[in-house]
Biopython code that builds the backbone (N, CA, C, O; Angstrom):
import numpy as np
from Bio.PDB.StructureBuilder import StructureBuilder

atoms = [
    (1, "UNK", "N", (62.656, 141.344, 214.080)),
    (1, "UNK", "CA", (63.858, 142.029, 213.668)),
    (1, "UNK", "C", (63.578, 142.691, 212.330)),
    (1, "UNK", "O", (63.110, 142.092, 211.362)),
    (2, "UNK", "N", (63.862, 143.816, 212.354)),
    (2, "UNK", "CA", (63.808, 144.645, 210.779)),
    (2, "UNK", "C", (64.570, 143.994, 209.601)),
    (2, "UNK", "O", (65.669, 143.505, 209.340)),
    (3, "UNK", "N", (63.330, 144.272, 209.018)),
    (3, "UNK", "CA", (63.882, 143.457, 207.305)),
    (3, "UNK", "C", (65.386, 143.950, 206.755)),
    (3, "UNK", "O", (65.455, 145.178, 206.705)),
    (4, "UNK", "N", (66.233, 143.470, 206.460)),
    (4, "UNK", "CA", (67.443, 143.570, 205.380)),
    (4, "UNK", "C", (68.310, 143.355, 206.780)),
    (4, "UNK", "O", (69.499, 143.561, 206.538)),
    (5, "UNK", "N", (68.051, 142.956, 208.364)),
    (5, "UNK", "CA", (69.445, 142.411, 209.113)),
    (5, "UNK", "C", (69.480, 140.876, 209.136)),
    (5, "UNK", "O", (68.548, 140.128, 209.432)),
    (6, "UNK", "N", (71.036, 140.464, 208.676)),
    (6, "UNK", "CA", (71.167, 139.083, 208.829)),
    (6, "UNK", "C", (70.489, 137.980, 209.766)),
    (6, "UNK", "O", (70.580, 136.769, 209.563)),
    (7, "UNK", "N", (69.810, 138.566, 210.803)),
    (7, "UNK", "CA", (69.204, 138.037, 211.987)),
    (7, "UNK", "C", (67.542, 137.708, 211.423)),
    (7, "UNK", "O", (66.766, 136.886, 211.911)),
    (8, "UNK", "N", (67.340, 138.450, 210.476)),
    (8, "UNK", "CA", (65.940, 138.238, 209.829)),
    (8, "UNK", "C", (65.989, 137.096, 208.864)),
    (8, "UNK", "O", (64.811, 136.739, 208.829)),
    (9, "UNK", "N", (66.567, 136.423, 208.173)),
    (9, "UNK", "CA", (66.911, 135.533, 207.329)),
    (9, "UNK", "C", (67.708, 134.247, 208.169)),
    (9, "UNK", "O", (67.240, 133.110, 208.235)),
    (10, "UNK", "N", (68.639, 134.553, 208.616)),
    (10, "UNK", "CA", (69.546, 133.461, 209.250)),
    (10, "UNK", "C", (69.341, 133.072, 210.852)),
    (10, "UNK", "O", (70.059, 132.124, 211.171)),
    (11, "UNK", "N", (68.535, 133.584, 211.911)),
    (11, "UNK", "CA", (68.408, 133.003, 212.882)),
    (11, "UNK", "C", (67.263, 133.197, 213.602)),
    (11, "UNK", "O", (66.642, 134.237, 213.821)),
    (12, "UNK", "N", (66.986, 131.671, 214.065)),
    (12, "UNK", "CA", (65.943, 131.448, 214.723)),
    (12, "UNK", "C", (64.878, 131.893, 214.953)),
    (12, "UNK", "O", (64.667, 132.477, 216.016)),
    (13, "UNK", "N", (64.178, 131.775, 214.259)),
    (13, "UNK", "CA", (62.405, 132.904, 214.206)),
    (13, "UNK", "C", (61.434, 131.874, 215.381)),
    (13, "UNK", "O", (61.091, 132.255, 216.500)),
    (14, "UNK", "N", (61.117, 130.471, 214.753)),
    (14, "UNK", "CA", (60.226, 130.013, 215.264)),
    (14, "UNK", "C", (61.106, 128.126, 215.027)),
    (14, "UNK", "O", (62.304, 127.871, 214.904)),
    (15, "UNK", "N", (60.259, 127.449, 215.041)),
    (15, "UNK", "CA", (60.241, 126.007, 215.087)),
    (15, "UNK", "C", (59.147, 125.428, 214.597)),
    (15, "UNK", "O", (58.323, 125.555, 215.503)),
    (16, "UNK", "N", (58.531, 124.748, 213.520)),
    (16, "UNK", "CA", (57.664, 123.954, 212.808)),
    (16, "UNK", "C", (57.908, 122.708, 212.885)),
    (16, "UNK", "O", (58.834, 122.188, 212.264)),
    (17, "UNK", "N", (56.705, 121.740, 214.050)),
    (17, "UNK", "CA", (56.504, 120.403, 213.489)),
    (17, "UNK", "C", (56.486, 119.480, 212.170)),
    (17, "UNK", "O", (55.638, 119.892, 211.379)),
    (18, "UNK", "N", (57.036, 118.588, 211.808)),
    (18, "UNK", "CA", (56.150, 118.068, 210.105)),
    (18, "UNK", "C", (55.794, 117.146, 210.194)),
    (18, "UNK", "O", (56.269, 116.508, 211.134)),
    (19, "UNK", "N", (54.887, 116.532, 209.436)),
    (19, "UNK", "CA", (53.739, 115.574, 209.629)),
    (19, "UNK", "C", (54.946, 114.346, 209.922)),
    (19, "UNK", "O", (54.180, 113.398, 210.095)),
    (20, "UNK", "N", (55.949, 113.924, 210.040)),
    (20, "UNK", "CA", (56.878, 113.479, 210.489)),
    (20, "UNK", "C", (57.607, 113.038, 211.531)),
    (20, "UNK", "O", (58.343, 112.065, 211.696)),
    (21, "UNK", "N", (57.137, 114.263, 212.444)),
    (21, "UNK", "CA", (57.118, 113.891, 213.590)),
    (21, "UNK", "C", (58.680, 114.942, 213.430)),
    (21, "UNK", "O", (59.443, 115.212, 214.357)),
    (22, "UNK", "N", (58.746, 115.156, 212.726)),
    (22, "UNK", "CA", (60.904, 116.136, 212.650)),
    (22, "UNK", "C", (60.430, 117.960, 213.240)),
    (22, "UNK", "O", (59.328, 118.380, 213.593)),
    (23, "UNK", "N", (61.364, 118.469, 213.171)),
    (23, "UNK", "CA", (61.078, 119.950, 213.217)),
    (23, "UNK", "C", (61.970, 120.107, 212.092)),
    (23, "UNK", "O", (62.793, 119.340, 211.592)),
    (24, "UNK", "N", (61.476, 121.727, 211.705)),
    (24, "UNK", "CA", (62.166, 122.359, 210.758)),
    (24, "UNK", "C", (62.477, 123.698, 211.494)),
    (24, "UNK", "O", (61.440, 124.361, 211.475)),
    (25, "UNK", "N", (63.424, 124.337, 212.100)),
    (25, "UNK", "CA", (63.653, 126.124, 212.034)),
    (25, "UNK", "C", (63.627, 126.755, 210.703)),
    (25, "UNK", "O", (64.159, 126.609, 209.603)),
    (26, "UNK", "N", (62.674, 127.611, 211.359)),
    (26, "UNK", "CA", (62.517, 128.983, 210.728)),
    (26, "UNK", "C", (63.263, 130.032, 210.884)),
    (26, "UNK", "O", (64.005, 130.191, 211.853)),
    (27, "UNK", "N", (63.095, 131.038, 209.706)),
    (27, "UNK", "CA", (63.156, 132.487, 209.928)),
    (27, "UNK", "C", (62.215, 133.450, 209.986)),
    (27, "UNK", "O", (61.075, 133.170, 209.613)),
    (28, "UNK", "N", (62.482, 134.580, 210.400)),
    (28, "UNK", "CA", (60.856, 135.288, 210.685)),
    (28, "UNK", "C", (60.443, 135.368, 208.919)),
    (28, "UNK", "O", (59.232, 135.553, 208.805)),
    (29, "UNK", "N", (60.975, 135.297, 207.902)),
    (29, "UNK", "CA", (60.382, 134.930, 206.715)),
    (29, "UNK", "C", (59.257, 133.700, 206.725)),
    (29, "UNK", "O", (58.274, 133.691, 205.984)),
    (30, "UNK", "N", (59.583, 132.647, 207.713)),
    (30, "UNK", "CA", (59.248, 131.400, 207.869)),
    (30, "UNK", "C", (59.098, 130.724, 206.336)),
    (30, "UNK", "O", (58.275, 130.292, 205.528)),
    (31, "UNK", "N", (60.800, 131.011, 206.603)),
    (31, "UNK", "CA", (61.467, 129.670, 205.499)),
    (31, "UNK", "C", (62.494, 129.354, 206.453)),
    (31, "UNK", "O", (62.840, 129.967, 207.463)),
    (32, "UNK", "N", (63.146, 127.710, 205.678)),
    (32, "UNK", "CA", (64.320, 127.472, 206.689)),
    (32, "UNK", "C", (65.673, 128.341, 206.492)),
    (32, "UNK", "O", (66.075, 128.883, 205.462)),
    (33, "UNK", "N", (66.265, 128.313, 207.804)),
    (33, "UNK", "CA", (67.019, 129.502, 208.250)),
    (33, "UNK", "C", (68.166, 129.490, 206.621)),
    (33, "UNK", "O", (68.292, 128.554, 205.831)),
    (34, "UNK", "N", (68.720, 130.623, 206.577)),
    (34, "UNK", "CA", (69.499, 130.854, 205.492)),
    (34, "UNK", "C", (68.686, 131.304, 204.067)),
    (34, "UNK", "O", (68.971, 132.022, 203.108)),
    (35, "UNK", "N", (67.704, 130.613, 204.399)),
    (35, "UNK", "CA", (66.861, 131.127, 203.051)),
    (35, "UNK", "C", (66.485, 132.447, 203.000)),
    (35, "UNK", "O", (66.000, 133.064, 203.948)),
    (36, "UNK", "N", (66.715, 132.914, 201.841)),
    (36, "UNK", "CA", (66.091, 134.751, 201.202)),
    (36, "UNK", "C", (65.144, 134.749, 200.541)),
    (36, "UNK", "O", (64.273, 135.591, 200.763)),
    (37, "UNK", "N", (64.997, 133.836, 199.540)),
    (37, "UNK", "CA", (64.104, 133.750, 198.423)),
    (37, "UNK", "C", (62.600, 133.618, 198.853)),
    (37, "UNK", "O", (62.286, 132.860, 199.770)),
    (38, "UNK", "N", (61.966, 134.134, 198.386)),
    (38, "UNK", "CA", (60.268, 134.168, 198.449)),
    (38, "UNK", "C", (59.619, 133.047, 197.747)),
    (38, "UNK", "O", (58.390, 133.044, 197.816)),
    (39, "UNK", "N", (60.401, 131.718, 196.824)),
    (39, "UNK", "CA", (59.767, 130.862, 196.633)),
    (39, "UNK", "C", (58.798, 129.887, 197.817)),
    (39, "UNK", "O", (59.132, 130.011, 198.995)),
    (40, "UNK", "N", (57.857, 129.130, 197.557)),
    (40, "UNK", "CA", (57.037, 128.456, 198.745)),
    (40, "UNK", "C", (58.354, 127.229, 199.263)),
    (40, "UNK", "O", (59.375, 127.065, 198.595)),
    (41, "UNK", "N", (58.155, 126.716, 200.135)),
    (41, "UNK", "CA", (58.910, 125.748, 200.794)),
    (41, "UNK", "C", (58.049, 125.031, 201.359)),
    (41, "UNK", "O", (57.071, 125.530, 201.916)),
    (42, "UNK", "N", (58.276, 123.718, 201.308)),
    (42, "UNK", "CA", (57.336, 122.356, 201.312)),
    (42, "UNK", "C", (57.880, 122.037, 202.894)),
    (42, "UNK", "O", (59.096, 121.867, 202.801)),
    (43, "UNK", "N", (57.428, 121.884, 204.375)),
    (43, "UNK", "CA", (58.101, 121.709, 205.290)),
    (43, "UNK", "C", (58.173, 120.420, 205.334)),
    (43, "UNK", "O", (59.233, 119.907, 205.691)),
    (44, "UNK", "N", (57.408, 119.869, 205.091)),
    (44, "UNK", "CA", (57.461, 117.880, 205.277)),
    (44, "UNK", "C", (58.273, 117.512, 204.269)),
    (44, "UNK", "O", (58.512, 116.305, 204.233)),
    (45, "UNK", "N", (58.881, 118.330, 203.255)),
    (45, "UNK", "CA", (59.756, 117.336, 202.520)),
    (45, "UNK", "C", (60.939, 117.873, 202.463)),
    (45, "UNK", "O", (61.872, 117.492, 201.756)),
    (46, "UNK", "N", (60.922, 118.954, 203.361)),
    (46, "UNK", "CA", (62.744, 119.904, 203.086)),
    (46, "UNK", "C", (63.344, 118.996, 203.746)),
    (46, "UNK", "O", (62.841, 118.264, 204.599)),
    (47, "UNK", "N", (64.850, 119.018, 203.237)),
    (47, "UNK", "CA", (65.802, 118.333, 203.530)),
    (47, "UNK", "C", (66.667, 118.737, 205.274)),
    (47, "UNK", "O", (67.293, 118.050, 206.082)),
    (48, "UNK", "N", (66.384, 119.743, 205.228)),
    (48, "UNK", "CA", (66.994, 120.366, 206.799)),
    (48, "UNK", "C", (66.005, 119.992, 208.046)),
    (48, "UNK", "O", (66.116, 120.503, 209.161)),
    (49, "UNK", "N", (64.878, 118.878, 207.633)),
    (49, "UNK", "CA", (64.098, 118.550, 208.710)),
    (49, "UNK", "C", (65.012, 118.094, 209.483)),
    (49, "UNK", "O", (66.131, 117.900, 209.010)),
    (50, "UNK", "N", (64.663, 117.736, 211.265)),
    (50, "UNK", "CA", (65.724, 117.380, 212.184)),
    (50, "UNK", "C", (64.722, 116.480, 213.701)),
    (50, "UNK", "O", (63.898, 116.986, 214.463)),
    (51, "UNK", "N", (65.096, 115.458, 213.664)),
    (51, "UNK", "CA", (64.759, 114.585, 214.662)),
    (51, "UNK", "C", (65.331, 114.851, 216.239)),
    (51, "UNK", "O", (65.953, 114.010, 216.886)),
    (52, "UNK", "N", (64.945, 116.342, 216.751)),
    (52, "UNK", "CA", (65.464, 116.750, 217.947)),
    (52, "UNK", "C", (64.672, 115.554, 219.016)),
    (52, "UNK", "O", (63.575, 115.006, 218.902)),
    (53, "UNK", "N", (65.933, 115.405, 220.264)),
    (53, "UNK", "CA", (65.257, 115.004, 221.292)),
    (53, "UNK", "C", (64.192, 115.522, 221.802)),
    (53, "UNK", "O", (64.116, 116.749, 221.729)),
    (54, "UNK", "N", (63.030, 114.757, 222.481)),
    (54, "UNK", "CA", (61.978, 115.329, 223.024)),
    (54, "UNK", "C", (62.226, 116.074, 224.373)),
    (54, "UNK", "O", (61.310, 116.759, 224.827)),
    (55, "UNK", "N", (63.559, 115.967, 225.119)),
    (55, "UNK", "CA", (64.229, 116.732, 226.157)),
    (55, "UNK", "C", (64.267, 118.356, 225.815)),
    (55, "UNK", "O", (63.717, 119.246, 226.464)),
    (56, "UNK", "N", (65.234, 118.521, 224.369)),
    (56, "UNK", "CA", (65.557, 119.625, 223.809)),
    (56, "UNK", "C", (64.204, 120.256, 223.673)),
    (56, "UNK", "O", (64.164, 121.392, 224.145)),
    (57, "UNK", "N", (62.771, 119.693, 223.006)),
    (57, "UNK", "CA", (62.027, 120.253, 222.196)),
    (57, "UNK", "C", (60.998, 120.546, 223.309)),
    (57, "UNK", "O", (60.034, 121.264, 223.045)),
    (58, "UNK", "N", (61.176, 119.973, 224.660)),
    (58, "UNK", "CA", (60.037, 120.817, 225.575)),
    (58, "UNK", "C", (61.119, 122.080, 226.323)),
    (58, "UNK", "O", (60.729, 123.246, 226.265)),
    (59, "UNK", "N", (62.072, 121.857, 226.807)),
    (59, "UNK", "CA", (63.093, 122.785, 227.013)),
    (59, "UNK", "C", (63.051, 124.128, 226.186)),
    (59, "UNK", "O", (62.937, 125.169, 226.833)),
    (60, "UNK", "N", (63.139, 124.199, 224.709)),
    (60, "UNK", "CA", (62.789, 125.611, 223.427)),
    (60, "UNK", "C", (60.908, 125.601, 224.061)),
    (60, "UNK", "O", (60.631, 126.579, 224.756)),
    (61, "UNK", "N", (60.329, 125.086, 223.942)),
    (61, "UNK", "CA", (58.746, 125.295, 224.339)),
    (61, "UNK", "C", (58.694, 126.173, 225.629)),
    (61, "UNK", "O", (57.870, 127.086, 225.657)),
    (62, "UNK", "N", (59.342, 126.007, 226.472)),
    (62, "UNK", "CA", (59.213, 126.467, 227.687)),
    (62, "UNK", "C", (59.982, 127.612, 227.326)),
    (62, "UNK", "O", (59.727, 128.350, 228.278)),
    (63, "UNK", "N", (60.617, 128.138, 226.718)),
    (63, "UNK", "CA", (61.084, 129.205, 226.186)),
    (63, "UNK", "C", (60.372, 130.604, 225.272)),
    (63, "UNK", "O", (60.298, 131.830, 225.353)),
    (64, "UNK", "N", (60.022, 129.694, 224.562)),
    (64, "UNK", "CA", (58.600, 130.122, 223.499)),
    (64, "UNK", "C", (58.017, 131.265, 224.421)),
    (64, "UNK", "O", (57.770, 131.167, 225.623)),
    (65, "UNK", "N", (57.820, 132.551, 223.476)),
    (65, "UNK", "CA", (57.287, 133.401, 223.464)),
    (65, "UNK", "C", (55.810, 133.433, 222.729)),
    (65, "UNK", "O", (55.271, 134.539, 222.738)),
    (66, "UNK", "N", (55.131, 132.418, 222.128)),
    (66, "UNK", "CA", (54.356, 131.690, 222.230)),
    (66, "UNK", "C", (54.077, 130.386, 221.244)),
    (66, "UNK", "O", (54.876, 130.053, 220.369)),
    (67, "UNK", "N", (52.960, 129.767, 221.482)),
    (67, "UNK", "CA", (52.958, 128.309, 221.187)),
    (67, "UNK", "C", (51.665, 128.069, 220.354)),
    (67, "UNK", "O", (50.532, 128.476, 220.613)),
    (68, "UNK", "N", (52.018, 127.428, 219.452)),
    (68, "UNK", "CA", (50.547, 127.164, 218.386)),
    (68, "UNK", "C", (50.873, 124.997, 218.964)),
    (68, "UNK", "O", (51.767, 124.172, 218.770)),
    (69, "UNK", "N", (49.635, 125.012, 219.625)),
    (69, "UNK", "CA", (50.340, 123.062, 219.883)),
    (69, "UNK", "C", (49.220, 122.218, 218.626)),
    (69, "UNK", "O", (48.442, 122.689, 217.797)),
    (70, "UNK", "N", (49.542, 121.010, 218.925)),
    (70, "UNK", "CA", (50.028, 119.909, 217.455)),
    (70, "UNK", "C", (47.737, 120.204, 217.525)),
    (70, "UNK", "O", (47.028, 120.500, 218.487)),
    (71, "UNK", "N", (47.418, 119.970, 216.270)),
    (71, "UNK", "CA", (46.215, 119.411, 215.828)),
    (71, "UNK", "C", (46.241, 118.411, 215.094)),
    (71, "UNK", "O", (47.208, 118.251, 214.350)),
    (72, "UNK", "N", (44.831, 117.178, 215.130)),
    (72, "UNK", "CA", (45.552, 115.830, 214.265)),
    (72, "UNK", "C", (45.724, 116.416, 213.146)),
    (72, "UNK", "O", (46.909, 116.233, 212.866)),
    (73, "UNK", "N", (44.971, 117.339, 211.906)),
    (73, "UNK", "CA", (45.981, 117.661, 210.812)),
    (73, "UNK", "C", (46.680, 118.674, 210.636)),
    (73, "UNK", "O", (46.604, 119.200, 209.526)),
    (74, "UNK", "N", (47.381, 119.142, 211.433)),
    (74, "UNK", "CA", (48.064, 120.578, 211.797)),
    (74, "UNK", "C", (49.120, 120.340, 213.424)),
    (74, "UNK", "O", (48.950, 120.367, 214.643)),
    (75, "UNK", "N", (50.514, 120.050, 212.160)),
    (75, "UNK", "CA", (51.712, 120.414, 213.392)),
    (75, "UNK", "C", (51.873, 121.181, 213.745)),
    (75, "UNK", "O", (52.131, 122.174, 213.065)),
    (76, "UNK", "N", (51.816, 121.175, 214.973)),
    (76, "UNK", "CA", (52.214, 122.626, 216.070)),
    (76, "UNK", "C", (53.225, 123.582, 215.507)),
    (76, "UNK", "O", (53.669, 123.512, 214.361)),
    (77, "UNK", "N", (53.485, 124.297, 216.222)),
    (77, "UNK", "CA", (54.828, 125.343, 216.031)),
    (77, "UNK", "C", (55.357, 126.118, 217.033)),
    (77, "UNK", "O", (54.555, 126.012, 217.962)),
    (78, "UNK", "N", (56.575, 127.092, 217.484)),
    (78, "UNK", "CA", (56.139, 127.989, 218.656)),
    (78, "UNK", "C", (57.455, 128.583, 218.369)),
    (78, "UNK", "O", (58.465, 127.976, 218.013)),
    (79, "UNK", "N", (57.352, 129.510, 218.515)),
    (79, "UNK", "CA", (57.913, 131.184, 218.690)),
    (79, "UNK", "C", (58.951, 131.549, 219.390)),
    (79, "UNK", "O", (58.714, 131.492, 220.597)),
    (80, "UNK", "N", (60.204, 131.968, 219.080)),
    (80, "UNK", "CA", (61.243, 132.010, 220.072)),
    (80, "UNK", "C", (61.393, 134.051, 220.194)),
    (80, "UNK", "O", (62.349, 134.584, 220.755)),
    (81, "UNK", "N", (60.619, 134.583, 219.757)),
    (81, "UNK", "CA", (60.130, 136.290, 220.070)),
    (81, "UNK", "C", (59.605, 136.507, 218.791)),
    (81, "UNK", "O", (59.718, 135.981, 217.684)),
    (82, "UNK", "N", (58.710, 137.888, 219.518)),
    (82, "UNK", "CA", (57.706, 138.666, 218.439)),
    (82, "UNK", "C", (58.247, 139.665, 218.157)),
    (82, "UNK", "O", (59.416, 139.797, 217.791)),
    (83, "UNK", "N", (57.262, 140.647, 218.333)),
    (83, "UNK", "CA", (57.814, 142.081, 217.705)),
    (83, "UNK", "C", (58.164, 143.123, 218.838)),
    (83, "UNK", "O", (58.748, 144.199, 218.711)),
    (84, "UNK", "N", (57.431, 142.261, 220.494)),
    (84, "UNK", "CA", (57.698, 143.107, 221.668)),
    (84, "UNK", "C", (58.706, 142.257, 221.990)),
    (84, "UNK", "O", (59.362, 142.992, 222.729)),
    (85, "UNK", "N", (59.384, 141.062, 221.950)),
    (85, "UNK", "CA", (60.372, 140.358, 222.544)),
    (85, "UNK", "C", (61.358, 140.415, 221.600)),
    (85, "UNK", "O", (62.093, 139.434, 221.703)),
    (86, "UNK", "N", (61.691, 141.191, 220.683)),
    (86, "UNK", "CA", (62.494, 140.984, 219.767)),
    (86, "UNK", "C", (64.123, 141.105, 220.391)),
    (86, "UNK", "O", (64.386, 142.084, 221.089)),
    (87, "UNK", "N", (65.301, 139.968, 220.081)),
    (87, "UNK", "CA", (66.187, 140.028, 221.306)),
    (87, "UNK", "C", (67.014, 140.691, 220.726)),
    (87, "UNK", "O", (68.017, 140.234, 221.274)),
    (88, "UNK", "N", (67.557, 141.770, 219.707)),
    (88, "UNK", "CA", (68.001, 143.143, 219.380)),
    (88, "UNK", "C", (67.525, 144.234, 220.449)),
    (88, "UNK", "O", (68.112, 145.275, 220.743)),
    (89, "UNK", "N", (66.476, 143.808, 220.891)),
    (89, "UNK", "CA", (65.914, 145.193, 221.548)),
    (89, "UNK", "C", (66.605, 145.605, 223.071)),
    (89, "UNK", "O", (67.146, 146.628, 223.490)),
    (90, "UNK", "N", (66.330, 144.401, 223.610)),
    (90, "UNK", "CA", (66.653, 144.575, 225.617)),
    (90, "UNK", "C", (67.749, 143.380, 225.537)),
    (90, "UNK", "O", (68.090, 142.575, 224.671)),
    (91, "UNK", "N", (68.074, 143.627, 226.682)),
    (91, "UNK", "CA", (69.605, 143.048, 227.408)),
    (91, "UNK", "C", (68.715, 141.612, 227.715)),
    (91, "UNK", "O", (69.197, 140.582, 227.244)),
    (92, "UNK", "N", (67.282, 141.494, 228.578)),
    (92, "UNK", "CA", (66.618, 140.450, 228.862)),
    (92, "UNK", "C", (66.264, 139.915, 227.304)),
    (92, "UNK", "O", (66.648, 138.770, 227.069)),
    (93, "UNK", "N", (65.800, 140.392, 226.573)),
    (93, "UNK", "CA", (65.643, 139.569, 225.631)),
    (93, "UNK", "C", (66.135, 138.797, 225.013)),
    (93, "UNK", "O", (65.672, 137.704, 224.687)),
    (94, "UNK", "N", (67.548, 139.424, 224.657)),
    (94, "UNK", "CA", (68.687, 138.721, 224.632)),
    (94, "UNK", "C", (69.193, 137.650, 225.224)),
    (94, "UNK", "O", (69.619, 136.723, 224.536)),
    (95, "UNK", "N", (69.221, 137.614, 226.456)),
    (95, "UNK", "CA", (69.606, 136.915, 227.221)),
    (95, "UNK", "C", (68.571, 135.640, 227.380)),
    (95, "UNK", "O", (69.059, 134.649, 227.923)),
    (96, "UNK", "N", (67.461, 135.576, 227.044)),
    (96, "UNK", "CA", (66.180, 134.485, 226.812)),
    (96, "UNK", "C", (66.773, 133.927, 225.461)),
    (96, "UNK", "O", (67.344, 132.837, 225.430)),
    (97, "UNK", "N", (66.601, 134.779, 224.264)),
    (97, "UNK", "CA", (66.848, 133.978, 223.224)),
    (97, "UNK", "C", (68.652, 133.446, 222.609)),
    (97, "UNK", "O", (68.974, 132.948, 221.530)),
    (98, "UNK", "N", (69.498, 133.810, 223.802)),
    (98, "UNK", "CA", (70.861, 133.242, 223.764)),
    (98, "UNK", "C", (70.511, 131.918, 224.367)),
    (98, "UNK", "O", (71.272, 131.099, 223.852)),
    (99, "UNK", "N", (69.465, 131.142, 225.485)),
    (99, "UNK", "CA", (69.721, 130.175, 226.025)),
    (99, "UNK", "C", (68.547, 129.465, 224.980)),
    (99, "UNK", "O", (68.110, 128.370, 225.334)),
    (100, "UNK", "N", (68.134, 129.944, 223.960)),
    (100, "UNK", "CA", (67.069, 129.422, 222.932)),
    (100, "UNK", "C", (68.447, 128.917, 221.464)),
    (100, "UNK", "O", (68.264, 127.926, 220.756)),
    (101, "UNK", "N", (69.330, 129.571, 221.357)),
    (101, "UNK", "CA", (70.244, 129.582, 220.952)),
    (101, "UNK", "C", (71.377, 128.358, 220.928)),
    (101, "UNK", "O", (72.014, 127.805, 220.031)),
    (102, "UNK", "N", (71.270, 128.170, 222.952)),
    (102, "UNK", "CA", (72.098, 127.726, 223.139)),
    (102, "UNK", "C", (71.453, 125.745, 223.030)),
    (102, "UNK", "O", (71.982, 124.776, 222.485)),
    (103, "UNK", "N", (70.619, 125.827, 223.536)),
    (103, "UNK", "CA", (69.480, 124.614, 223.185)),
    (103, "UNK", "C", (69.871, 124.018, 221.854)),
    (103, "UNK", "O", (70.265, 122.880, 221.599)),
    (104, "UNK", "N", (69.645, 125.173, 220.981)),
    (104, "UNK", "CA", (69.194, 124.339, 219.790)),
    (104, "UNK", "C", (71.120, 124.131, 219.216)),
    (104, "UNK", "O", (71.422, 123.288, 218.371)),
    (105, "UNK", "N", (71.963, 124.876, 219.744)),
    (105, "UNK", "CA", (73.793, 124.392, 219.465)),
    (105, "UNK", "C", (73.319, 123.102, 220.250)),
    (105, "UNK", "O", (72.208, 123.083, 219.719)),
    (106, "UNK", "N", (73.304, 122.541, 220.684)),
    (106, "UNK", "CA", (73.506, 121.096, 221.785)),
    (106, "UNK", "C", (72.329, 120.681, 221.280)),
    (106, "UNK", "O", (72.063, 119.806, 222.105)),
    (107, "UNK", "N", (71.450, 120.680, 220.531)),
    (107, "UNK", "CA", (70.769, 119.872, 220.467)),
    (107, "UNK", "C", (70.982, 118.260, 220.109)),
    (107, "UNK", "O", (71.447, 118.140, 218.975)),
    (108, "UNK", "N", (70.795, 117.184, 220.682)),
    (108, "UNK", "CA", (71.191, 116.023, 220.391)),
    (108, "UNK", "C", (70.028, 115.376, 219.029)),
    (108, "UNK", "O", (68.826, 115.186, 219.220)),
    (109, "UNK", "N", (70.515, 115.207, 218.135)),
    (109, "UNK", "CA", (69.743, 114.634, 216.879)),
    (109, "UNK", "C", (69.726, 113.243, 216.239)),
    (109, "UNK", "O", (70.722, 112.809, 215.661)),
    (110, "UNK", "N", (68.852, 112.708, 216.322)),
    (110, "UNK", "CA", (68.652, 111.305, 215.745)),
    (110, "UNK", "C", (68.815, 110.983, 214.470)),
    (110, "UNK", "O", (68.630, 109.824, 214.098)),
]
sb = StructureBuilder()
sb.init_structure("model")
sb.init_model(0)
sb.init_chain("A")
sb.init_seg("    ")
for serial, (resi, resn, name, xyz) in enumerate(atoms, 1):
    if name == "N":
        sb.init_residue(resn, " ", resi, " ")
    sb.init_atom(name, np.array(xyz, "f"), 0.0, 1.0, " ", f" {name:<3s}", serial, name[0])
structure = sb.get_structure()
């Protein structure tokens, strides 16, 4: 999504593992969502980490427009659109990242 729309800052870019075993959402900034600022962000110690079910978190995977998976020192991550899936663009795209959307509203959290 083009820089300066609310959709670039505030929703759903990607998903980051933390050595934790939690996820954190991103923005295509890949900071957590709401964030503007260009300071660094620590993912294993931000406070918006989230203990999604493992139901929810293969469900967004299977969604993923693509997938970086876990290494022993390197948590996975994966992609809910790029720059050809971007869901501003097509009616289908949209419609993929509304049920990526809709996942992570219901997500059940520990």
């Amino acid at each position: 999504m083009p820089i300066g729309r609310v959709a670039h800052t505030h929703f759903p870019y990607c998903i980051q593992k933390t050595a934790d075993d939690r996820w954190l959402v991103l923005n295509r900034n890949y900071k957590p969502l709401g964030t503007t600022g260009k300071e660094w962000v620590d993912y294993d110690s931000h406070a918006d980490r989230l203990e999604i079910d493992g139901r929810t978190i293969a469900a967004l995977r299977k969604l993923a427009v693509y997938d970086i998976p876990d290494k022993p020192d390197d948590p996975g991550l994966f992609f809910f659109y790029n720059d050809s899936t971007m869901p501003t663009e097509s009616a289908a795209d949209w419609s993929r990242y509304s049920k990526v959307l809709q996942l992570l509203a219901c997500a059940k959290v520990k």
